[in-house]
C-alpha positions in Angstrom: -129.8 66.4 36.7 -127.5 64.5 35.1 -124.2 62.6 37.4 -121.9 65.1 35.6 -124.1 68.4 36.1 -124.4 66.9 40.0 -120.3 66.4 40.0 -120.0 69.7 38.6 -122.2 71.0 41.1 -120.4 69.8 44.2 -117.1 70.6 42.3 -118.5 74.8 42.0 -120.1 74.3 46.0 -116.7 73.7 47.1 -115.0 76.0 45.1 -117.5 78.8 46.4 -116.6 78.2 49.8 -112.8 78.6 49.0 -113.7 81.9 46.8 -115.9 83.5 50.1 -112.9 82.9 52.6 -110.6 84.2 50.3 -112.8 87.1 49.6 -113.1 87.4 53.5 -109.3 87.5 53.9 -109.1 89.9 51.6 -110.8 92.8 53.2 -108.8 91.7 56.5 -106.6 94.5 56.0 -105.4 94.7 59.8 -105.1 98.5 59.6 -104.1 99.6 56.5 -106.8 101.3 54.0 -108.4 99.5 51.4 -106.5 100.9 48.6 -104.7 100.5 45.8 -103.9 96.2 45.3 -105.2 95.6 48.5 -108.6 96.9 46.8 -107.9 95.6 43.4 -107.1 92.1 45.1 -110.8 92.1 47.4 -113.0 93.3 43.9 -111.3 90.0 41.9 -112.0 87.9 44.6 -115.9 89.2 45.2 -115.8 89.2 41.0 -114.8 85.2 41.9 -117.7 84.7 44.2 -120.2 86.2 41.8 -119.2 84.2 38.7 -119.2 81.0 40.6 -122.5 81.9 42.0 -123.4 82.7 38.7 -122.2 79.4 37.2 -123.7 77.4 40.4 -127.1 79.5 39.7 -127.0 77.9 35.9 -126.5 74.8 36.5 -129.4 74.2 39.3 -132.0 76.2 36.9 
């Protein structure tokens, strides 16, 4: 692994991190259904979590 691919790496880990709390917050709905943008928002947030596990799953193969 190359310095770049390793600073890429570190820059995707912490960026995954960010993506799962948000993705966390957003199904946190306090009481209200998940519907509507409040369910649009939480699928393009777990859709963010994917990709950069995706990306982070490329990069280590």
């Amino acid at each position: 692994m190359t310095t770049d691919q390793a600073v890429e790496l570190k820059r995707l880990q912490a960026a995954l991190v960010l993506a799962q709390k948000r993705a966390a917050e957003a199904l946190r709905t306090y009481g209200t259904p998940l519907a509507g943008k409040l369910l649009q928002r939480a699928e393009a947030e777990a859709a963010k979590v994917v990709k950069i596990k995706q990306q982070i799953e490329a990069l280590t193969l």
